[in-house]
PAVEX-559420 format. One record per residue (C-alpha): chain; y, x, z. Coordinates in nm, 2 decimals, always signed. Layout:
<recs>
<kette A, c2 Y, c1 X, c3 Z>
...
</recs>
This chain:
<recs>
<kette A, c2 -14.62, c1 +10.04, c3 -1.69>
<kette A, c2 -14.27, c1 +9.85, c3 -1.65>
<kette A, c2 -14.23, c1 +10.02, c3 -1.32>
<kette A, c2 -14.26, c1 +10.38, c3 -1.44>
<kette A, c2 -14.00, c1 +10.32, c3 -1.79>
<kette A, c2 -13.76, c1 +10.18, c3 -1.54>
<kette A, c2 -13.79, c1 +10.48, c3 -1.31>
<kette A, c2 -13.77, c1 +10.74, c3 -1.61>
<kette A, c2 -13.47, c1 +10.54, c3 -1.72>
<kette A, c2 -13.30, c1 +10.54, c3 -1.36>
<kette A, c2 -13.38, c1 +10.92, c3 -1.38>
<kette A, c2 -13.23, c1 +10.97, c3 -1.69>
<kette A, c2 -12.91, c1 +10.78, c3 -1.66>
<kette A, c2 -12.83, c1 +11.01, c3 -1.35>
<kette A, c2 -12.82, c1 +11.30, c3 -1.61>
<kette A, c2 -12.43, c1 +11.20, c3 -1.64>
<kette A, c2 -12.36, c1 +11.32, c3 -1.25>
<kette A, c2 -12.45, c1 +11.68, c3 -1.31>
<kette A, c2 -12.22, c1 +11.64, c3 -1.58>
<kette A, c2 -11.93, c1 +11.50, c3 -1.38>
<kette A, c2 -11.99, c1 +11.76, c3 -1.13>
<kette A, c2 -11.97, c1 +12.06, c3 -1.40>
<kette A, c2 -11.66, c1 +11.88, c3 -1.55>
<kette A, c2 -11.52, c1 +11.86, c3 -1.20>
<kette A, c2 -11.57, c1 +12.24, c3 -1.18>
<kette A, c2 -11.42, c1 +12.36, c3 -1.47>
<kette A, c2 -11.10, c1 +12.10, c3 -1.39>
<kette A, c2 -11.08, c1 +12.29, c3 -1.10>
<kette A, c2 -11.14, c1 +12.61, c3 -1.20>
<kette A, c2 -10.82, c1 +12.56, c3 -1.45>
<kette A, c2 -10.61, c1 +12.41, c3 -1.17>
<kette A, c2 -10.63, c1 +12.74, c3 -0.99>
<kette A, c2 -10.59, c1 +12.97, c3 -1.29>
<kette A, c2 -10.30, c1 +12.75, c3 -1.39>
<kette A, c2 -10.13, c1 +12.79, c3 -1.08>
<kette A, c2 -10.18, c1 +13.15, c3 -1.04>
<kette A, c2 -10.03, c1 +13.23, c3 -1.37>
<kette A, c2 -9.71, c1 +13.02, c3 -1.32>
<kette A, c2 -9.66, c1 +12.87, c3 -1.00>
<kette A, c2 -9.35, c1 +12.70, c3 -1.09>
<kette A, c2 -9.53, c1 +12.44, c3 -1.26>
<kette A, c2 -9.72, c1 +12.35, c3 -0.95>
<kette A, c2 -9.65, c1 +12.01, c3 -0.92>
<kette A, c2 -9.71, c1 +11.92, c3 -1.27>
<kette A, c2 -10.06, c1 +12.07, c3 -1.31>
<kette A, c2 -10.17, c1 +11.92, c3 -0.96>
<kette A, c2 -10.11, c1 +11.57, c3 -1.12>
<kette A, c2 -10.30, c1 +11.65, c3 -1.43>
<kette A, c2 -10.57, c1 +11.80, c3 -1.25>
<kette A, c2 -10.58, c1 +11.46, c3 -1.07>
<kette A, c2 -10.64, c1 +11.29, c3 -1.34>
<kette A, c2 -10.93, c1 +11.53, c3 -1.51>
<kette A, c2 -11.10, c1 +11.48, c3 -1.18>
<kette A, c2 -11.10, c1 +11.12, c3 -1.15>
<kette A, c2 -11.17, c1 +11.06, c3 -1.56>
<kette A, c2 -11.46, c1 +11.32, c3 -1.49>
<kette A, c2 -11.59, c1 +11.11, c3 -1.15>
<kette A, c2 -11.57, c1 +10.79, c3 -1.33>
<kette A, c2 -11.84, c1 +10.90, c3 -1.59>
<kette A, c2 -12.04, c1 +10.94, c3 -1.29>
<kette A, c2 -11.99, c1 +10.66, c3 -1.12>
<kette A, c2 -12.06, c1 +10.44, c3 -1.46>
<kette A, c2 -12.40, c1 +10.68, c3 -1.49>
<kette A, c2 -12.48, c1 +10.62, c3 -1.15>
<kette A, c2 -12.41, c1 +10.19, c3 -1.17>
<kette A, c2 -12.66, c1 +10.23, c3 -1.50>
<kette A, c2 -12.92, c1 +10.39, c3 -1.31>
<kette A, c2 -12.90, c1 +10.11, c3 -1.05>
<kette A, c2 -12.89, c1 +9.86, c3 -1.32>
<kette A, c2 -13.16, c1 +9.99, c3 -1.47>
<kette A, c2 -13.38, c1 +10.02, c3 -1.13>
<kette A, c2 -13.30, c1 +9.67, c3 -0.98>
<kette A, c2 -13.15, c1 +9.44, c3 -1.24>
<kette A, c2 -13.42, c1 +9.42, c3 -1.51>
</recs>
């Protein structure tokens, strides 16, 4: 009974990377819309973009070390 909570919970915490990925999308998505409005401003929205993706992968990564946690550690 312990085995199958811990892999429902494993499943569940791994919710978060479809999230991430969506989030990654739509980071994206306004990086090239961005950049085809004003181009100018290249540099600038590149760097923010950056940042969106890697603040949007780090959910994911912290879902993902939960889901391990939750398999493995208890």
């Amino acid at each position: 009974m312990i085995t199958f909570a811990k892999l429902i919970g494993g499943g569940l915490a791994t919710i978060s990377i479809a999230g991430s990925g969506v989030g990654i999308g739509v980071v994206f998505g306004a990086l090239i819309l961005g950049m085809s409005r004003n181009p100018s401003v290249k540099q600038q929205i590149f760097v923010y973009a950056i940042l969106g993706f890697a603040l949007s992968e780090a959910v994911a990564l912290f879902g993902l070390m939960m889901a391990f946690l939750i398999l493995f550690a208890f």
